[in-house]
Structure formats: C-alpha cells, structure tokens
N, C-alpha and C positions, 0 to 999 in steps of 0.2 A: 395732699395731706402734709406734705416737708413745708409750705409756703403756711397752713392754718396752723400748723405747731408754733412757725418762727413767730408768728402774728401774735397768738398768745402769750409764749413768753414775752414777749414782745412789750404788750401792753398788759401784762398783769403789774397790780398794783402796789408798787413798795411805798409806806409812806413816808413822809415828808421829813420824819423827824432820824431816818436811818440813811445814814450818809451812803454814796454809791463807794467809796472806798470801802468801808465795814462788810458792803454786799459782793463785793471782788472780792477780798479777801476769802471771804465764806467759801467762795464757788473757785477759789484758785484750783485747788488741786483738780477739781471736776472740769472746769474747762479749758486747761491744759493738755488733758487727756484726748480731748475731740480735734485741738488742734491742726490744723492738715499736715500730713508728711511733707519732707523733702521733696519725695518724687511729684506725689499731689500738685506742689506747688510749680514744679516745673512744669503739669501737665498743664496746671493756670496762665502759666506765662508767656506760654506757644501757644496758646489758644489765642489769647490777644498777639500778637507778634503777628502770626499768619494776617489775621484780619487788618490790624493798624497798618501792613505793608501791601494791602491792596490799594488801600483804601488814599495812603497819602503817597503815595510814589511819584504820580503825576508833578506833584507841587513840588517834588524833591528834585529831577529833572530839572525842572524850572528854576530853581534857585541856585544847581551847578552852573547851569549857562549863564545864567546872569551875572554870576561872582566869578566865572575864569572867562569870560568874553572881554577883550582887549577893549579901550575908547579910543574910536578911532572913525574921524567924520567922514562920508564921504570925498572931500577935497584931497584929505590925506593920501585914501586910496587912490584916487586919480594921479597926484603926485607921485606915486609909488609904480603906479602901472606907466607912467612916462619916463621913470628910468631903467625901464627893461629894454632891453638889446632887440632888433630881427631875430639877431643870429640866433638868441636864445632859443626860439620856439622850432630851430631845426632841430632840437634833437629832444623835443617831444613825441611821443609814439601816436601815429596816426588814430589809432584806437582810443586815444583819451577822450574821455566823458567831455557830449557836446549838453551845456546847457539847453534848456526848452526857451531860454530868453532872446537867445537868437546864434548863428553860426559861429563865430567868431569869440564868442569867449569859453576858457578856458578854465577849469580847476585843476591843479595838480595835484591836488585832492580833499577830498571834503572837509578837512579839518584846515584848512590853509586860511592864511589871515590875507593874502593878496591875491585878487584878481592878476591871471595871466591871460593879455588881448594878442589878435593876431597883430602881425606884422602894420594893419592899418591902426595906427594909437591914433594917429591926429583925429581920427573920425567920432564924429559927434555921438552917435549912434551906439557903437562900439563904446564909449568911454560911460552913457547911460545906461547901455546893457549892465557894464560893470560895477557901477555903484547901485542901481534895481539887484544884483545877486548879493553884494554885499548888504546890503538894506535885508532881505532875506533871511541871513545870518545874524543878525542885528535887534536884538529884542530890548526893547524899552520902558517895560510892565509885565505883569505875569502874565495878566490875559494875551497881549498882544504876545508874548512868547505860546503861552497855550493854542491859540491860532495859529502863529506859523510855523510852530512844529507840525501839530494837525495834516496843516495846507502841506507842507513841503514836502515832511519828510512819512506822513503817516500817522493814525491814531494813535498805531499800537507804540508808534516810538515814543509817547506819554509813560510808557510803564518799562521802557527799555531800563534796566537792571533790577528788576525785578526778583530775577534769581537771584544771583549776589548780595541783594538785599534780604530774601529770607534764608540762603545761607550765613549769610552774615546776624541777621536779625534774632532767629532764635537761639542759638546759644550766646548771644549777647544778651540777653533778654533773662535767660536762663539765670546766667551766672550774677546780672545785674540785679532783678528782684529777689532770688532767692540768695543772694551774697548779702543783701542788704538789710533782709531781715534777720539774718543771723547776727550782721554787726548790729544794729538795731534794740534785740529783742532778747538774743541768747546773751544768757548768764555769764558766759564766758570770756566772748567778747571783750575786747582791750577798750571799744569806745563806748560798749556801755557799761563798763565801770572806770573808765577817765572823764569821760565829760558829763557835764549836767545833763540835766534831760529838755532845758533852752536848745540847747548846740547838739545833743547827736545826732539830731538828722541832718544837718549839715557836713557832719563828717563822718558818718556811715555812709550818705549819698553820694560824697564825693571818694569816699574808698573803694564801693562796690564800680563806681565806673572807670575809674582806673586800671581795677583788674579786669573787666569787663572791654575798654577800649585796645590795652594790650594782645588782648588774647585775639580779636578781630580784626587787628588793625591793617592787614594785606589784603583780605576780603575788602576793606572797605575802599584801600588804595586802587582795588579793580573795578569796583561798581562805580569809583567816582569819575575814574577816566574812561568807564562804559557813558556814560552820562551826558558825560562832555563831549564824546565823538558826535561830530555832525554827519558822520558817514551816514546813507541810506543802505537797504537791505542786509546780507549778511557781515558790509565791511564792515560796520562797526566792532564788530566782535574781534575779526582777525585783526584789526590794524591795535587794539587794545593790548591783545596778548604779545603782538610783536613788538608795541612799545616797551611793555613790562618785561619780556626776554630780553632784549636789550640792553633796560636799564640794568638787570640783575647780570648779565654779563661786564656789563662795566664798570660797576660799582658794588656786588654783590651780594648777598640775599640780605643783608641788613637797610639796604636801599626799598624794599616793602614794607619796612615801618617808617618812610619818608615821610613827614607829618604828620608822624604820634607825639611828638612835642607835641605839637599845637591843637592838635585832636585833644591831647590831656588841659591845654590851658582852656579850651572850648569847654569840652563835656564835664571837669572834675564839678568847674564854677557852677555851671549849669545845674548839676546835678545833684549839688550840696544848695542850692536855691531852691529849685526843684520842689524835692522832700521837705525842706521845710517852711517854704509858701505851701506845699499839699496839706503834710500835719497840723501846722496852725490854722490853714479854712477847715479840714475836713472835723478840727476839733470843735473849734466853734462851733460848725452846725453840731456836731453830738452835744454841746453846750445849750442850746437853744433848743433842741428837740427833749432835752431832760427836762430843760425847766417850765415844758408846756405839761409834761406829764406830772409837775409839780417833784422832782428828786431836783437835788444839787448835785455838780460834781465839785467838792471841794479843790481849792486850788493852794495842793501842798505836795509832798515828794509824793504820793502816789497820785498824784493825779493820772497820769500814762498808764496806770493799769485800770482807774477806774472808767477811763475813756476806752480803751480798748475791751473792756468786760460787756461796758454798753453799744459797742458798736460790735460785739461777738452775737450779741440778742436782737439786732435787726434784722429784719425781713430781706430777702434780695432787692427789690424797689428802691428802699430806703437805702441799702448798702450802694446800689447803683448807680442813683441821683446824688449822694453826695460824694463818691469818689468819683464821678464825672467830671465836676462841677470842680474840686477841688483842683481837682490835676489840668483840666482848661486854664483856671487862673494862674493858678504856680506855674506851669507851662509856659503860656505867653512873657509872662514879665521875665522869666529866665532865659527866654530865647531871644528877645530883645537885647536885652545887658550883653549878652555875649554874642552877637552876631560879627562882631571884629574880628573874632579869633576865627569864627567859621570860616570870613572871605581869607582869613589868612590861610587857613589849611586847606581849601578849598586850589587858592593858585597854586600853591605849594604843589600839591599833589596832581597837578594835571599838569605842572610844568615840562617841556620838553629839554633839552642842554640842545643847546649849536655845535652845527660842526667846529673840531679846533681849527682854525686858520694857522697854516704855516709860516712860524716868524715872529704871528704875532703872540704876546704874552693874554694869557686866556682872564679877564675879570672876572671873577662872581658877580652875577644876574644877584638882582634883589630877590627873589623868591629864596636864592639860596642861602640869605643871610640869616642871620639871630630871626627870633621869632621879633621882638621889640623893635631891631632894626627895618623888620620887613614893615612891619605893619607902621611905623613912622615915615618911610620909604610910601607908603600907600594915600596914607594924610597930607604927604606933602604932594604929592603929584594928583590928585584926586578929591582932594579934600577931604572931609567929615564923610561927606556922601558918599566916597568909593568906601569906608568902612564899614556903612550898614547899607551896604549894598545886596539885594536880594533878600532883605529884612520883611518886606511884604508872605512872598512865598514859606520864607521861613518860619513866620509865624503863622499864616494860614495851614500850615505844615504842621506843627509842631503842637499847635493847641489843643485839634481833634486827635491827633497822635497819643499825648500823654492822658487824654480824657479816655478815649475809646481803652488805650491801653492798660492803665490803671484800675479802670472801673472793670475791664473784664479779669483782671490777675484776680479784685476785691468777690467779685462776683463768683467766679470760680471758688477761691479760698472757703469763702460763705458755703456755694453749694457742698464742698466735700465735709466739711465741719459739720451740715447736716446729714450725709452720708453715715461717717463715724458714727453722730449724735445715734443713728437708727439701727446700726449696726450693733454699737453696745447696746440697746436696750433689745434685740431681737435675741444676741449672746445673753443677756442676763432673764429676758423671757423663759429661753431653752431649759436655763440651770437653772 
C-alpha cells in the first residue's frame, strides 16, 4: 500500500501552467512535518554503513598495501641480503618461521621489507627462494594483490579490519550524513545562510567531514595499520596493537591523530566534490523526470526546495535509481582528484620510526614532514605514478561505496517519510 500511495502522488497531474515552486510552497508546512527525525536518520545511515563495509572492504585492503608497499626490485633485495653478516643469524631463535619456499630462508617477521638467508648467501637457490618471497609480498594490480593475499595469506584476510571498519564507519556515517543535512537544510545553519545555494554543498560537505574525520580519526589509524600487517593468523592483530602502544608511549596520545592532516586534506576536498557532483546529477535527473510529466522546475532562488518537494513524492525505485547513479558518478571523479592525499596519509599512517643510533643526529624520514613536502618528496622519487598509486582499487572502492551508500541513507529517509506520512493520517483517522 506505502509503494501504491507514493506512486500516485507520484504521478498525479499538476498542470503545466503551475510552476513546481508555487506547488512546494503550498505543501511546505505539510511536508515538513513527515520529514524524518534525527534519530530516523541515523537509523538510515547505519543501515548503509554496515552493508557499504561488507561489501567494499576487500578493495580497501587492497589499496593500503599498494600505497604503503615500498619499490623495491628484486636486485635490490638480493643486494641487501649480501650485506647481512653469518654472525647475524646466530642470534636468531631457532623457532623462527621457516618458509614453505624452502629451508633456509628466513622472515623476522611478516611485515619486514628484507629477506634474512642462512649463512649460505652465495647460493643460487637460496638467493631465488628470496626474491620468489619477496615477489609474494609484491603486488602489481588489484587483481594480482586480490590473488596473492587469497593464495598466501587467506580469503578471510580480504575483509581483515573489518571491525574497525564498522566501528569506525557508523558513527562516522552518523555524524557525516546527518551533520550534513543540518548544515544543508536547517534554517539555522551558518552555511545555509552564508553561501549561495551554487556552493553549499560544497561546504556543508566538506564541514560535516571534518567533524566527522576528527572524531574517528584513531579508529582509522588502527584499521589502517591492521590492513597493512602482512602478518598471518592472529599476529596481525597483536603486532598492530603493540605498534600503536608504543607509538603512544613515545610520542603520546596525540600521536593517534597522526595523519588527520592529511585525512582532512583527502576527505574535506573529497567531500565538498562529492555532494556536489551528487546534487547537481541527482537534480538534473529530477529535472528531466518533471519535464516528461510535463511540470517545470523553475531555475530561481527556490529552485532547492522545488527539487526537493519533487524528489519528497517519488516512489522508492525512482528515489533508488537516481541516488545510486548520482553518488557513483560524484564518487568516482572525487576519489580520483584526491588520491595524492590518500597515498600520503596512507604512508603517513603506517610509518614505523628507527631505532635512534647512538651519536648519530636523528633526520626526519619524509613521511614525517609537512604534508606538501611529503607528497613532493613522493613526485620526485616516484613520479606522477607513485601519487596515484592504488587509484584503481580506490576508485573500484569508492564508487559502489558512495552509491550503495547514499541510495540506502535516500531510500531509508523515503521509507520513514512514508511511516510518518501513515502515521499522521491513522492519528488524524482516530480524532
């Protein structure tokens, strides 16, 4: 019955000559009132959240290892494993993890960028085992990463941080779409009565994630160095937490917002593109779907309420299809333009510090520098390419993320709107 109602009003007939602002205006006070709550709204937003973190996890994975995996050829590592000592591997614990590639080689542990061989280096054999494990750890494309995490280390380690991801996700999620609409939409709101209604979705988008990326930003600094551990079975977890006790040992609890800079230069851009590559397709289509029903929406300061009046009287379907469709496109093009900042915050955040050497004066590692410095530091050594590095993943990530995502907050919002809608007419039945 909720889906043959919305259908009707739907497609009942306003004519041609009654502008769709005159017909918002009419019905303001009236569908206002059906509007979904606060809480409604968060119950929309967790709904997608849960599902968009099943669903894109895998690619997420994917695109940490590829933006904090060193370059580094084979050759290199050979040259690295010939200037290791004998002596060195005496005071390895006989119990260290033997490869399945053969005896003699060595991890000191899963996250290690050097093969450690035994004492026979010159050998042929031994020096192939070593660059075949490095090749292992070595991903070249998503697919080929999707495969040899699979192979090596496990399916399920596709969806490793998972949790952190939806503890991190829905009150990110929370505070993101329904912070947004408030800046948005409410009255009150400083940006929407400072900026045109061109720009506020540009910078209600990029407000709500600002507060949004502050508020998560340690959850995300753990799911990303979850991500990044090449450890198998339960180390990854312990060897994560002991990095992070550590670092907060050394540098103190303000060392878990270690690259919320650049999480902010990432997500604000992102996010003020975002909303409004969404709002301008998702208008359009309400544009081109009035004018087959024969209405106009005039293009004057109420246009954003007469768009949002007519996109209040579609059906779920239609609300569906074009907040998919919307949020795919905007999505993609904004997760391109910024994928610099991701690989910046991405090394950033998985960086480890060296031990200090006694005597010597300690440099700052480029991960630890200015954000600008880092990421020109990355250009120069890398080129173009190590900037949009993991740009594949990212956007195969990110595209179905803000589509699934969006279309289910829209879809939600819709069904409780028709809730209300039945609600007051069963209350005004009664009386």
């Amino acid at each position: 019955m909720g889906q043959g109602h919305d259908r009707i009003r739907e497609d009942a007939f306003i004519p041609a000559t009654t502008s769709m602002s005159t017909v918002a205006m009419a019905e303001d006070g009236i569908g206002e009132r059906f509007d979904p709550t606060p809480r409604q709204k968060m119950i929309a937003a967790m709904s997608g959240s849960f599902l968009t973190s099943l669903l894109v996890t895998p690619l997420d994975v994917i695109r940490v290892r590829l933006q904090s995996q060193t370059v580094q050829s084979p050759l290199t590592t050979k040259l690295k494993l010939a200037a290791l000592s004998p002596q060195s591997f005496r005071t390895l614990p006989p119990s260290l993890g033997i490869t399945s590639c053969c005896r003699e080689v060595f991890f000191a542990s899963n996250g290690a960028e050097v093969c450690m061989a035994a004492p026979r280096i010159g050998d042929m054999a031994a020096g192939a085992c070593a660059v075949e494990e490095t090749q292992k750890k070595t991903f070249t494309s998503t697919l080929d990463g999707i495969r040899k995490i699979a192979r090596n280390e496990g399916v399920t380690s596709l969806w490793r941080g998972l949790t952190p991801t939806l503890a991190m996700g829905v009150p990110s999620n929370i505070i993101y779409f329904t912070g947004y609409d408030w800046l948005r939409y409410n009255k009150s709101s400083p940006i929407n009565s400072n900026f045109s209604e061109n720009y506020s979705p540009l910078f209600a988008g990029a407000m709500a994630r600002m507060i949004a990326a502050s508020v998560v930003s340690p959850i995300e600094m753990f799911k990303t160095r979850l991500q990044a551990s090449q450890s198998t079975g339960g180390a990854h977890f312990a060897e994560t937490t002991k990095g992070l006790r550590d670092m907060v040992a050394t540098h103190g609890y303000t060392s878990l917002w270690r690259g919320l800079t650049l999480s902010l230069w990432r997500d604000a851009p992102f996010s003020g593109i975002y909303w409004w590559g969404y709002e301008t397709i998702r208008g359009a289509l309400t544009d081109v779907r009035e004018r087959r029903r024969g209405r106009e929406i005039q293009a004057d300061g109420s246009q954003k309420r007469s768009r949002s009046r007519s996109q209040s009287r579609e059906n779920h379907t239609a609300t569906f299809i074009d907040s998919f469709f919307a949020g795919a496109g905007s999505g993609s093009v904004a997760a391109i333009l910024t994928v610099p900042f991701d690989v910046g915050k991405t090394r950033q955040q998985v960086f480890k510090e060296s031990e200090p050497i006694a005597g010597v004066k300690r440099v700052l590692a480029p991960e630890e520098r200015s954000m600008p410095r880092f990421l020109w530091h990355i250009f120069k050594t890398e080129g173009l390419s190590g900037l949009w590095r993991g740009w594949v993943p990212r956007t195969l990530k990110i595209a179905p993320a803000c589509a699934i995502m969006i279309s289910s907050y829209e879809v939600g919002k819709r069904a409780f709107r028709s809730l209300n809608e039945k609600a007051e007419e069963k209350q005004s039945t009664v009386y």
